[in-house]
Backbone as a printed PyTorch tensor [residue, N CA C, xyz], in Angstrom:
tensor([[[ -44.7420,  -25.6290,  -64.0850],
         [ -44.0870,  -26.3450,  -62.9960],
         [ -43.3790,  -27.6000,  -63.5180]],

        [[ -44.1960,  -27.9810,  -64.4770],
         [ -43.5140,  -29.8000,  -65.1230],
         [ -42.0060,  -28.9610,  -65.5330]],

        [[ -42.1900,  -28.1820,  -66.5640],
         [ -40.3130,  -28.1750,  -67.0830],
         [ -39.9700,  -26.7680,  -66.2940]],

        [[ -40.2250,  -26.6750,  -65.0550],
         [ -39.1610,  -26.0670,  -64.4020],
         [ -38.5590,  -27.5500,  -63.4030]],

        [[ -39.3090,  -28.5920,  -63.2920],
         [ -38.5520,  -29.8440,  -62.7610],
         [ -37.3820,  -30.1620,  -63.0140]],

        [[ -37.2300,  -29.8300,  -64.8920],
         [ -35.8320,  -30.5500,  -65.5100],
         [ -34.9440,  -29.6510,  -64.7540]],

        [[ -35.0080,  -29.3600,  -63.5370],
         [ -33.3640,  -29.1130,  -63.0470],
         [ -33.7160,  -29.7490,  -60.9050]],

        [[ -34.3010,  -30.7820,  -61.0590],
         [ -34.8830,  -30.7260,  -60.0700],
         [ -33.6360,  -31.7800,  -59.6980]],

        [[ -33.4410,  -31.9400,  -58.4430],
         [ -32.0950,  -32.7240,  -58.0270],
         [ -32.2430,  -34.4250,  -58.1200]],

        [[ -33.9420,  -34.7840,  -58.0070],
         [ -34.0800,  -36.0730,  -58.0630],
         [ -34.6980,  -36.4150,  -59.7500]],

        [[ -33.8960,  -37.5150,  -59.9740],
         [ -34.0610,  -37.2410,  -61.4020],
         [ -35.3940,  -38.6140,  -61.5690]],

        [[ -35.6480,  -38.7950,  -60.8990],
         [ -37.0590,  -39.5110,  -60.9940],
         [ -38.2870,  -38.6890,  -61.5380]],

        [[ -38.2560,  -37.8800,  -60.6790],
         [ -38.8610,  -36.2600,  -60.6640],
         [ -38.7700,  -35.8250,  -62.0170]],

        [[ -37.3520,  -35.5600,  -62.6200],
         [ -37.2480,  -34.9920,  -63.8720],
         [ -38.0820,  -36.0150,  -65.0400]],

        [[ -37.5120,  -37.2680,  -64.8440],
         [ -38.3690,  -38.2820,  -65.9380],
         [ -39.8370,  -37.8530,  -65.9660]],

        [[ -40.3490,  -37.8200,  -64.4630],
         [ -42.2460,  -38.0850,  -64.5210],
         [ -42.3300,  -36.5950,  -65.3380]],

        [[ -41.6050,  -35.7840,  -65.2040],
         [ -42.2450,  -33.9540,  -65.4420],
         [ -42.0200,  -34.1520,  -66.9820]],

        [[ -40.8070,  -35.0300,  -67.6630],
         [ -40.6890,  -35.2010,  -69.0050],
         [ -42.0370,  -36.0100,  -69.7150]],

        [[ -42.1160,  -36.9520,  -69.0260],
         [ -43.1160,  -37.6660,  -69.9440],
         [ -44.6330,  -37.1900,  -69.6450]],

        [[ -44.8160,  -36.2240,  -68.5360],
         [ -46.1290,  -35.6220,  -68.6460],
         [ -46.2410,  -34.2670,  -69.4820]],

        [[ -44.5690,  -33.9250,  -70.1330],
         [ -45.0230,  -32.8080,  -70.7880],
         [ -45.4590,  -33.5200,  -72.2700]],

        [[ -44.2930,  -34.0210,  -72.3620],
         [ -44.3710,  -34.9190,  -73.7040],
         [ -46.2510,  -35.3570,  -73.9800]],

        [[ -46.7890,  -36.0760,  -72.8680],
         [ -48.0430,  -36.1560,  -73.1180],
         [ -49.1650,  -35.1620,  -73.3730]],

        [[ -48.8280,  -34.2090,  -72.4300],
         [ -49.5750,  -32.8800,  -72.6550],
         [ -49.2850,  -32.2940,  -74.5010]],

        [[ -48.2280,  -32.3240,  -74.7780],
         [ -47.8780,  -32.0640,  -76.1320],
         [ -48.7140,  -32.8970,  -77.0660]],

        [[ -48.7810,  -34.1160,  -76.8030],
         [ -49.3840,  -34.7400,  -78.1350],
         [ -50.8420,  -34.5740,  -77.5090]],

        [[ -51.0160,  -34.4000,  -76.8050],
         [ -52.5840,  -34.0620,  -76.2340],
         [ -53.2340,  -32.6480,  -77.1580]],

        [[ -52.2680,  -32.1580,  -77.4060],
         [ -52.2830,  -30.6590,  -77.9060],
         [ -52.8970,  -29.2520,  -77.3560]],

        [[ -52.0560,  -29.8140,  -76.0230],
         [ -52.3470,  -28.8440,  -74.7160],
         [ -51.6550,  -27.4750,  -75.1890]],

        [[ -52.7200,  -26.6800,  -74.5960],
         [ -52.4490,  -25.4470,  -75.2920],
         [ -50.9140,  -24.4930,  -74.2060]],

        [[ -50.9110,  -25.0190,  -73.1510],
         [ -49.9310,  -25.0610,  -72.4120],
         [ -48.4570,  -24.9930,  -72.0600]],

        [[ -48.7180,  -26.1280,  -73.5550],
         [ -47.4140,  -26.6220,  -73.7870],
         [ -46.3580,  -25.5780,  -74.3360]],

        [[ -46.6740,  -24.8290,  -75.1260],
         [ -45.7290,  -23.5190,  -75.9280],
         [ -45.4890,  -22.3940,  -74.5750]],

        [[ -45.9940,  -22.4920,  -73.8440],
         [ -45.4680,  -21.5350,  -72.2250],
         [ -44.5890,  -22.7020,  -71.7400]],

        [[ -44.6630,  -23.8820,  -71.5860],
         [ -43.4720,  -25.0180,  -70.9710],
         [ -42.1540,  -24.8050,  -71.7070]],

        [[ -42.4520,  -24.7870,  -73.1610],
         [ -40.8560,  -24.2480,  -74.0740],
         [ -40.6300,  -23.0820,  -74.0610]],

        [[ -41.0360,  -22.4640,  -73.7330],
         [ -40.4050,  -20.7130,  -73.3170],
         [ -39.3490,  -20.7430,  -71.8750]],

        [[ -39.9180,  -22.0610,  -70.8960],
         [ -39.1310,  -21.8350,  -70.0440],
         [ -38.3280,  -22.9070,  -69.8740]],

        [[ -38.4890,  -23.8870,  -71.0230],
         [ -37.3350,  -25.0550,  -70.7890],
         [ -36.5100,  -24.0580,  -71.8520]],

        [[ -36.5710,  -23.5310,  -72.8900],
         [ -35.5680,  -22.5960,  -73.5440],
         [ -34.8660,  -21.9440,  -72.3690]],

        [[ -35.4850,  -20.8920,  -71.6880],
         [ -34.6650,  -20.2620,  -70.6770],
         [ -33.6390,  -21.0430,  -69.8090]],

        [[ -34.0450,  -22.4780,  -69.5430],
         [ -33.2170,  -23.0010,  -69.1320],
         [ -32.2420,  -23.4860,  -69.4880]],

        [[ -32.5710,  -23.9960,  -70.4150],
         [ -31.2760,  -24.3730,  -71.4910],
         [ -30.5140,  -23.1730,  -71.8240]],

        [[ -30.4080,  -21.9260,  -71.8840],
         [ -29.2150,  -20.4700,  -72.2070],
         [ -29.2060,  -20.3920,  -71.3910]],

        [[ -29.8100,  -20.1030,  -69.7130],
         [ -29.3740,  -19.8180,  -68.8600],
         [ -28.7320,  -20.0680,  -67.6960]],

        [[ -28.5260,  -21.7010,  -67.9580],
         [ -28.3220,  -22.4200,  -67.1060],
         [ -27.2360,  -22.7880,  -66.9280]],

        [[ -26.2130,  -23.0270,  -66.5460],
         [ -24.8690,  -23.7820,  -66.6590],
         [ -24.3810,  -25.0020,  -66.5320]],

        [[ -25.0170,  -25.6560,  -65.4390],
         [ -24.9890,  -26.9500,  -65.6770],
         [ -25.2400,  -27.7480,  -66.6630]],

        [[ -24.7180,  -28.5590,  -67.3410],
         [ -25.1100,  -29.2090,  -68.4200],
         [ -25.8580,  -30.5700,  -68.4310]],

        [[ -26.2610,  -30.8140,  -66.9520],
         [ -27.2260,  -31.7840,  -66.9140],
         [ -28.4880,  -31.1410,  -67.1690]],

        [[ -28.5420,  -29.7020,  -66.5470],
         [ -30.2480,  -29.2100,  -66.7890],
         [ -30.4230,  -28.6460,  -68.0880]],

        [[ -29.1530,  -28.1050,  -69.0180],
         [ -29.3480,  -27.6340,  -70.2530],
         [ -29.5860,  -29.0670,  -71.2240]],

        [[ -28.6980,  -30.3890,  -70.7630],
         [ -29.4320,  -31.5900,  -71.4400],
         [ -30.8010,  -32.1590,  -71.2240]],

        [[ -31.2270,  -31.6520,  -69.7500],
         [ -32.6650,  -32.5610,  -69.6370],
         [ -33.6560,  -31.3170,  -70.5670]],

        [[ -33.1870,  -29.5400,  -70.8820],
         [ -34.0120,  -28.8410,  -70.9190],
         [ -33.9720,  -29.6760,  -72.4590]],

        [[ -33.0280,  -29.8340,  -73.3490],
         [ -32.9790,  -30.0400,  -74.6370],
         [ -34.1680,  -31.4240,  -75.5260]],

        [[ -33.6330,  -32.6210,  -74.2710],
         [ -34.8110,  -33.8910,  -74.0860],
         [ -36.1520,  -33.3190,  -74.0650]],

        [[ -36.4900,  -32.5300,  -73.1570],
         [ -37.6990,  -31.7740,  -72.9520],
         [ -38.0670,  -31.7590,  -73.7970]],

        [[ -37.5420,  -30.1760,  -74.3330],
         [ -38.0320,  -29.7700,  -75.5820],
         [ -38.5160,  -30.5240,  -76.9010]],

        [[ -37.1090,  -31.8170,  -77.0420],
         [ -37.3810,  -32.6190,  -78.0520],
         [ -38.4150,  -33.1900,  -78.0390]],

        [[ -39.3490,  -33.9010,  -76.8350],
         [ -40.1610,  -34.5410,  -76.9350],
         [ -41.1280,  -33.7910,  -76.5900]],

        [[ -41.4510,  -32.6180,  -76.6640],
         [ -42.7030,  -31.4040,  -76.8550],
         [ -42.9590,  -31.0720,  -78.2160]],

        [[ -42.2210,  -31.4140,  -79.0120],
         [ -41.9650,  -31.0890,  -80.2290],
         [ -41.4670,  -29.5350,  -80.3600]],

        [[ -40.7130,  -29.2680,  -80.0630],
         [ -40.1880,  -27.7740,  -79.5290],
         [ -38.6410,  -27.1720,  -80.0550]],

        [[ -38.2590,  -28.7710,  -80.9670],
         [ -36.7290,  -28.2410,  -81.2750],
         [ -37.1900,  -28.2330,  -83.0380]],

        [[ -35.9100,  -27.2000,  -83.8130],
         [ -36.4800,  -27.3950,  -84.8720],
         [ -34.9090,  -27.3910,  -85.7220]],

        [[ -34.8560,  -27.7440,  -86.6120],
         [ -33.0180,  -28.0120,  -87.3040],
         [ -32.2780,  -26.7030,  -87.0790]],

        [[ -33.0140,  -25.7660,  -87.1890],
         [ -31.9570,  -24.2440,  -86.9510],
         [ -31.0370,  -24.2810,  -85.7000]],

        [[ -32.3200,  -24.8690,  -84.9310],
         [ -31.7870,  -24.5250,  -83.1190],
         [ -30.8740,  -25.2160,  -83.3520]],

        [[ -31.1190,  -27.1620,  -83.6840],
         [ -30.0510,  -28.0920,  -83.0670],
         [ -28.1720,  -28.0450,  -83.6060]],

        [[ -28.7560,  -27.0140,  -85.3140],
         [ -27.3120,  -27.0740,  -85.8460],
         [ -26.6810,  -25.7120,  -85.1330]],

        [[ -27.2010,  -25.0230,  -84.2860],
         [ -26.2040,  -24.0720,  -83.7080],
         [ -26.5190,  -24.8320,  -82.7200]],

        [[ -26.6670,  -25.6250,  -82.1320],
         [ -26.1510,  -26.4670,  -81.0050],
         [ -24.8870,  -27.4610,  -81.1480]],

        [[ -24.7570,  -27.6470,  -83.0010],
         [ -23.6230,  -28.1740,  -82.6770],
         [ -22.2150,  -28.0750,  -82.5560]],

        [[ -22.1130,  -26.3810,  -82.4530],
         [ -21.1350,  -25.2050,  -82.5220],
         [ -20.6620,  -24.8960,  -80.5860]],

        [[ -21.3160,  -26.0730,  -79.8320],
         [ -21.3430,  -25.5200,  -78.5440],
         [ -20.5270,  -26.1260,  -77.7510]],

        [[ -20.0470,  -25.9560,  -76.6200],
         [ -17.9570,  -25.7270,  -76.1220],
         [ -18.2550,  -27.2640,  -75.8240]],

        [[ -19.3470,  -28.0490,  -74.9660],
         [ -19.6340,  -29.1800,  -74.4640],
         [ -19.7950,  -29.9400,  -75.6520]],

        [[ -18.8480,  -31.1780,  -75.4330],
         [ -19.4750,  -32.3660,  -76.7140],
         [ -20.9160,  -32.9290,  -76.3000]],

        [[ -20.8050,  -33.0630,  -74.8120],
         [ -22.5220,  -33.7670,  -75.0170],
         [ -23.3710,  -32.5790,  -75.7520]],

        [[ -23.3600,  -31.5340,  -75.4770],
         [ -24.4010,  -31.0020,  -76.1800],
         [ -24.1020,  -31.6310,  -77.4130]],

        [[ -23.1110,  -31.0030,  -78.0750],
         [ -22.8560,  -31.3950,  -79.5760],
         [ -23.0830,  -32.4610,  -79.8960]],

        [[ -23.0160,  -33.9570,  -79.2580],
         [ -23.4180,  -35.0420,  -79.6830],
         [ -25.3430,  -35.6990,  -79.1820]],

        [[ -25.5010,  -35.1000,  -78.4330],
         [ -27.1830,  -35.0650,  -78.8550],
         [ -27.5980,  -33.7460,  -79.6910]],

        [[ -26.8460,  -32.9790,  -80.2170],
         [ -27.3220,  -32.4790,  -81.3650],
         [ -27.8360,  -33.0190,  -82.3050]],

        [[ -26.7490,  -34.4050,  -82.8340],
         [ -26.5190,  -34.5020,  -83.7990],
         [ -27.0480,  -35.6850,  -84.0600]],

        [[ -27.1160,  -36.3080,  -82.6810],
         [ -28.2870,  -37.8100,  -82.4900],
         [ -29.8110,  -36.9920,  -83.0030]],

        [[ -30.5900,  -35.6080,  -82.2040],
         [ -31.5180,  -35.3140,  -82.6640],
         [ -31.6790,  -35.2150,  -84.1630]],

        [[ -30.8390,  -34.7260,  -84.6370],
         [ -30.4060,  -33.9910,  -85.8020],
         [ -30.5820,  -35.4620,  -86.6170]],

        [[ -30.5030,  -36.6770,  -86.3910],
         [ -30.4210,  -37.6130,  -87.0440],
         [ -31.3030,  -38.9450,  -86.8830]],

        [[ -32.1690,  -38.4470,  -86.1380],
         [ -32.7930,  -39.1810,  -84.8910],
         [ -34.4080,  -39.6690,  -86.1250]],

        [[ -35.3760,  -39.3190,  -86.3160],
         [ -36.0930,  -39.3470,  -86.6280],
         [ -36.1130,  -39.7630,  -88.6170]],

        [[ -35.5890,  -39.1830,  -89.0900],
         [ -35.4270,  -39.4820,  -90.4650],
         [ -33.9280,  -39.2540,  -90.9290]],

        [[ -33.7700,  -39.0660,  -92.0150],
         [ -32.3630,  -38.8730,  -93.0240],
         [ -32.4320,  -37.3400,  -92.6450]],

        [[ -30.9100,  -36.8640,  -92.2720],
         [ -30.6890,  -35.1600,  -91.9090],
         [ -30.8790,  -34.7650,  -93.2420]],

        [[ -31.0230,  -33.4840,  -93.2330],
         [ -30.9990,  -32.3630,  -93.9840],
         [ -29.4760,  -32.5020,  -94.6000]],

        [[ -29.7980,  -31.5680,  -96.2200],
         [ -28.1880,  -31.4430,  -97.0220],
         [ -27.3700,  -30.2510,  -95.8260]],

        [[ -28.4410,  -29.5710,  -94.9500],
         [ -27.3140,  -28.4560,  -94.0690],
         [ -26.9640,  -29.5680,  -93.3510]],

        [[ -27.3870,  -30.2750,  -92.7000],
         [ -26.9450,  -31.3800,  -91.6110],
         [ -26.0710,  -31.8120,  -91.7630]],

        [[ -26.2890,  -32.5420,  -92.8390],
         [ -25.1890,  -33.8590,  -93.6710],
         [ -23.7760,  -32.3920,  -93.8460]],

        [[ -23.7870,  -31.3810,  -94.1070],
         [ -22.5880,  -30.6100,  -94.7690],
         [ -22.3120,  -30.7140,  -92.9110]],

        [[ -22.9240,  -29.9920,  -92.0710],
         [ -22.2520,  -29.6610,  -90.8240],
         [ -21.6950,  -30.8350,  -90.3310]],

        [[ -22.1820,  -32.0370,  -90.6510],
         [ -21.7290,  -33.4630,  -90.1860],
         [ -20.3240,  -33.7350,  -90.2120]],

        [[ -20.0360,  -33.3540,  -91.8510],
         [ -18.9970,  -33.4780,  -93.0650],
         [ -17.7210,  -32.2850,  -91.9270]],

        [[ -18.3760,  -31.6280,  -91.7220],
         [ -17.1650,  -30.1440,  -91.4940],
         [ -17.3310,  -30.8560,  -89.7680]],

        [[ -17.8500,  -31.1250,  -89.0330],
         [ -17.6830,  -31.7760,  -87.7060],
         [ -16.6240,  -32.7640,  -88.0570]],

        [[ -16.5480,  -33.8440,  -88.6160],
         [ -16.3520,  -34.7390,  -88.7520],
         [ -14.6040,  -34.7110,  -89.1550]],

        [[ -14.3540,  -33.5000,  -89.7040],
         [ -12.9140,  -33.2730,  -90.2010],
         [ -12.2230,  -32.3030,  -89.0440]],

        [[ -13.1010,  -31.4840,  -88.2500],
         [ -12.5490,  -30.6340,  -87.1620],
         [ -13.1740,  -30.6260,  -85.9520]],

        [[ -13.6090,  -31.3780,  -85.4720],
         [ -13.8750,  -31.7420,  -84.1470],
         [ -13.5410,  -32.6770,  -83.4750]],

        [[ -12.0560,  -32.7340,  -82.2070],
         [ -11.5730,  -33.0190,  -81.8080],
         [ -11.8070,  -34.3570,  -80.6990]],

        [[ -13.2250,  -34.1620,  -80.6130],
         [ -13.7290,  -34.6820,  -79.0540],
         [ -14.2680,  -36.3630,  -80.0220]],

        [[ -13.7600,  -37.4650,  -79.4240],
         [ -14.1910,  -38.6350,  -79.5120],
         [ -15.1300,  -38.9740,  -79.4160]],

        [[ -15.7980,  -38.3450,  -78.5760],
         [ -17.2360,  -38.6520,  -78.6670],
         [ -18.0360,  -38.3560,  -80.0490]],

        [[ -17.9140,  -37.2110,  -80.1170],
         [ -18.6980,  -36.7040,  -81.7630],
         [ -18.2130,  -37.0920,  -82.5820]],

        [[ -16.8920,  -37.2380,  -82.6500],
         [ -16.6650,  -38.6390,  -83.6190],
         [ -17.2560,  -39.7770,  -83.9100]],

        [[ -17.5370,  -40.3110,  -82.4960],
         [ -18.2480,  -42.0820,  -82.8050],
         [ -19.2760,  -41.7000,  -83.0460]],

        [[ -20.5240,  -40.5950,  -82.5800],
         [ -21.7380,  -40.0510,  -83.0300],
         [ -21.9950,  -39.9480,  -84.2540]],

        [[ -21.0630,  -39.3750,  -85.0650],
         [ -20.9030,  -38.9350,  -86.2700],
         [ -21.0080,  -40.5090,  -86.9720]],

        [[ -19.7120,  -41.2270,  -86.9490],
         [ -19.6890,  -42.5360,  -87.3280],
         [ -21.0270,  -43.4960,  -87.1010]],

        [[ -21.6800,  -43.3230,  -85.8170],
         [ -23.3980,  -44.0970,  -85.8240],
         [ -24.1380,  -43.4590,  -86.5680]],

        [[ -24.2930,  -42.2320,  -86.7490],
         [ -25.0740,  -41.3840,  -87.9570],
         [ -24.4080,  -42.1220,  -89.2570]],

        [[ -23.3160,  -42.8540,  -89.8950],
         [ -23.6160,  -43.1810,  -91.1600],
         [ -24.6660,  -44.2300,  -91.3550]],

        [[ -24.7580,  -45.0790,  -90.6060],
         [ -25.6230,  -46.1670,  -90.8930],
         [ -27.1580,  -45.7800,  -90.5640]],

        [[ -27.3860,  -44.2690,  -90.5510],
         [ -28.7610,  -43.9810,  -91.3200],
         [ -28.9290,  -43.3700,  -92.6870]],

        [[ -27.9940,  -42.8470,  -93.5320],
         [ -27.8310,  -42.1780,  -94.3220],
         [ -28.2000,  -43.2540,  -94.9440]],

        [[ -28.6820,  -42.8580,  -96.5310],
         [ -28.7630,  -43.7070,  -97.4970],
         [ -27.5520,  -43.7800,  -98.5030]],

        [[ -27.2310,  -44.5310,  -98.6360],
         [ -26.2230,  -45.2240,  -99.2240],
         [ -24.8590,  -44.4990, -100.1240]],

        [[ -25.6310,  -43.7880, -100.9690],
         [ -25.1360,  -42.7620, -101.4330],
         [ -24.7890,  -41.4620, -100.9270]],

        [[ -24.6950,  -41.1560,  -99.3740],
         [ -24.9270,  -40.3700,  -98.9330],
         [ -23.7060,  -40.6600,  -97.9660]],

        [[ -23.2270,  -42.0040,  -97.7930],
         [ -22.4030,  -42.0350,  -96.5050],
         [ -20.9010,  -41.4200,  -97.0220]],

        [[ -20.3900,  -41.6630,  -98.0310],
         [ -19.1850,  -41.6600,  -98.2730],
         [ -18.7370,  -39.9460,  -97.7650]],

        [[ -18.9780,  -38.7960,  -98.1510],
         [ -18.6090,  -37.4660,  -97.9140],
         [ -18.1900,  -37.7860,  -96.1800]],

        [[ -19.0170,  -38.2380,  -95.4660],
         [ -19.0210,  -38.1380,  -93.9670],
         [ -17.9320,  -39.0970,  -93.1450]],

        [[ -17.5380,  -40.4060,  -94.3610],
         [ -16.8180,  -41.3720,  -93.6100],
         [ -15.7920,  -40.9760,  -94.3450]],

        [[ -15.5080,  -40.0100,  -95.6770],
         [ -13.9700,  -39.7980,  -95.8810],
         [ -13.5310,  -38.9210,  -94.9850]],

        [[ -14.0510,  -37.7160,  -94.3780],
         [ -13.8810,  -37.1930,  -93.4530],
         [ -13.6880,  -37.6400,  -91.9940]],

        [[ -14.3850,  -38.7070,  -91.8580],
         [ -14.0840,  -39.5250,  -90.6910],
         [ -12.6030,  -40.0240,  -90.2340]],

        [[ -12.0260,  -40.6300,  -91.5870],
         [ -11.0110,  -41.4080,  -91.8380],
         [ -10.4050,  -40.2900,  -92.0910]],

        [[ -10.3040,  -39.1030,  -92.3470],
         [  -9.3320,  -37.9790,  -93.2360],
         [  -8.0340,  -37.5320,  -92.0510]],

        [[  -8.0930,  -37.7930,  -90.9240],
         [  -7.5070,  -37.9030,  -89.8290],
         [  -6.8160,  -39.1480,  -88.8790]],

        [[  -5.7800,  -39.1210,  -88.4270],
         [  -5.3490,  -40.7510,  -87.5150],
         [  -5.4080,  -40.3750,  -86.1590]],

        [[  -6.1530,  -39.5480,  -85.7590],
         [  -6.2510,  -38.9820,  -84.6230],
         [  -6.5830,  -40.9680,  -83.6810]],

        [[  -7.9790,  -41.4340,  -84.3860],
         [  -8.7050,  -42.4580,  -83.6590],
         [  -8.2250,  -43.4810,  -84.6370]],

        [[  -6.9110,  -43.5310,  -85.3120],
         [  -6.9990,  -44.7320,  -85.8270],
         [  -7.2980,  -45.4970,  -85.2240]],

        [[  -6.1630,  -45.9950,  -84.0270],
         [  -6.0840,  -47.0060,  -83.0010],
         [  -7.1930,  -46.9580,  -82.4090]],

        [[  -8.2550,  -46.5040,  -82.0900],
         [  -9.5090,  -46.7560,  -81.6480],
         [ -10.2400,  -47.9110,  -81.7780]],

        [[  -9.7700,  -48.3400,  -80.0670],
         [ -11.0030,  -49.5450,  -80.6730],
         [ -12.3650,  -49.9080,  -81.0610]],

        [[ -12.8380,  -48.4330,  -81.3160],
         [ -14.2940,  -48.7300,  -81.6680],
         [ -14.7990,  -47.7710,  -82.8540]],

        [[ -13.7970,  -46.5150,  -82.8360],
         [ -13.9130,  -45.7340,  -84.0580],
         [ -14.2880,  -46.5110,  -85.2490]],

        [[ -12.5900,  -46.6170,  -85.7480],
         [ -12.9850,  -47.7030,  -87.0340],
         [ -14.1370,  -48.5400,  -87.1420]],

        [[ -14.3300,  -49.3410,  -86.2950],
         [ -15.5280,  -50.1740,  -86.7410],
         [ -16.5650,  -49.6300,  -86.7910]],

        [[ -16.9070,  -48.6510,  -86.0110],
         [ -18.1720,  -47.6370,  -86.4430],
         [ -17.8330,  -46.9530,  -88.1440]],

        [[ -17.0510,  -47.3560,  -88.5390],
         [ -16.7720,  -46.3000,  -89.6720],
         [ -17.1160,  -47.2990,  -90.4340]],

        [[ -16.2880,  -48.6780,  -90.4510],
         [ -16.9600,  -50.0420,  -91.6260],
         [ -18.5850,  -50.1510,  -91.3890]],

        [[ -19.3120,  -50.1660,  -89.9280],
         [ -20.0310,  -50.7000,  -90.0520],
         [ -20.8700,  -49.7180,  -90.8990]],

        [[ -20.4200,  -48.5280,  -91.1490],
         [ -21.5870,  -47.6690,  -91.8420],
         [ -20.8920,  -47.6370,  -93.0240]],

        [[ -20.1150,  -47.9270,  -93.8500],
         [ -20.1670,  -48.2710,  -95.5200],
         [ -20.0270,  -49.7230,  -95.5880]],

        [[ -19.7850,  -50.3180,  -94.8820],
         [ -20.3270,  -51.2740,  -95.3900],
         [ -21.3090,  -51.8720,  -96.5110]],

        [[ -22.7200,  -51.6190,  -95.5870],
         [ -23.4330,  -51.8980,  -96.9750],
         [ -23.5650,  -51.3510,  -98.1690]],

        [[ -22.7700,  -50.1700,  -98.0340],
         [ -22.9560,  -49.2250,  -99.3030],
         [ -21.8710,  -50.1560, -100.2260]],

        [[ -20.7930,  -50.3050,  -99.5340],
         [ -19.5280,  -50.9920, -101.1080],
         [ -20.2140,  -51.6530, -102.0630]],

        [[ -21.2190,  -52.5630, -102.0240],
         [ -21.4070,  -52.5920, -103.4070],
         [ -22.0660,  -52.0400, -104.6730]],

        [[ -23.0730,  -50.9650, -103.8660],
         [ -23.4730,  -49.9570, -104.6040],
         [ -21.9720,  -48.8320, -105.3170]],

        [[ -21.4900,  -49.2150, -104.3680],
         [ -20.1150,  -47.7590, -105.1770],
         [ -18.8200,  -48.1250, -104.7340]],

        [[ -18.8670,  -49.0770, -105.6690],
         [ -16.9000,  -49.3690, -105.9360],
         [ -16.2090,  -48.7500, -106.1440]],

        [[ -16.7130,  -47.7840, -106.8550],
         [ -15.6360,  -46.7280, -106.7030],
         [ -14.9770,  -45.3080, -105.6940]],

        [[ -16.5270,  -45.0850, -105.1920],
         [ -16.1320,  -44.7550, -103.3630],
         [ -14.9420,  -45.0950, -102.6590]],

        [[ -15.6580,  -46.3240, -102.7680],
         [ -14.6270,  -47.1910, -101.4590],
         [ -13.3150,  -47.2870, -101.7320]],

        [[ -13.3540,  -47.2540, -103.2110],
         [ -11.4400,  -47.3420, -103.5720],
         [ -10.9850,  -46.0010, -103.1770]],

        [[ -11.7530,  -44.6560, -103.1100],
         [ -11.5370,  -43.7180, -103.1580],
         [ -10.7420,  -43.6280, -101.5610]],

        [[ -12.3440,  -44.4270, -100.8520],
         [ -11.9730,  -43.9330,  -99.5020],
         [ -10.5760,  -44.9350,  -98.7810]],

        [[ -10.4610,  -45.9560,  -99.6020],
         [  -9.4430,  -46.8900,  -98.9990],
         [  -8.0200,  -45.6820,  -99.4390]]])
């Protein structure tokens, strides 16, 4: 009943059913793996993309998503999906080398501004050596030059790297 809520019209409702699954999960309610069978169903079967986002939250905080799912989530027609993909996808520690590559190939052909600036807040978790592939690709386009917030999402994540790799940065200038 808790994650058949995430499509419930009052979203008060949806919060309490989230954070009592979430609790049941770290409780290590045995329960919980029948709740992701049907927040999954909801999320493919659903169309709205508010209940396929609350099913996705769900899941995340059941511990229920795992890198396979989220990187074919980030292949999907909606940018919000695609950009809490890629927040999950980046959310907890340093992504995966598949991550960081799908980041890299997002980052040069995906159109939508949003996953752009997503992409660009994902450099400033990468470690240092790690940002440049994602922000030459960032920049590899003038789609957002004029953006007033692109770019600076793009300095603020090499930034700290320039002085580790001068020669990056000349690359990427």
């Amino acid at each position: 009943e808790l994650a058949k809520l995430q499509t419930h019209a009052n979203d008060w409702h949806v919060r309490q059913a989230r954070r009592l699954l979430q609790e049941r999960a770290m409780a290590g309610r045995a329960d919980t793996r029948q709740a992701q069978k049907i927040l999954r169903g909801i999320y493919m079967n659903s169309s709205s993309i508010t209940h396929r986002l609350r099913a996705m939250w769900a899941l995340h905080v059941t511990d229920g998503l795992k890198e396979d799912w989220l990187l074919k989530q980030t292949h999907d027609e909606n940018e919000h999906i695609r950009v809490w993909a890629i927040k999950l996808l980046n959310d907890s520690s340093t992504p995966s080398a598949a991550a960081l590559k799908r980041f890299v190939h997002m980052a040069q052909t995906d159109a939508a501004g949003l996953v752009q600036l997503y992409l660009a807040s994902a450099l400033q978790q990468l470690p240092h050596a790690q940002r440049w592939p994602l922000a030459t690709a960032l920049v590899s386009h003038d789609k957002f030059a004029n953006d007033p917030v692109l770019p600076l999402m793009v300095w603020y994540g090499i930034n700290p790297a320039i002085p580790e790799n001068h020669d990056e940065a000349v690359k990427l200038i």
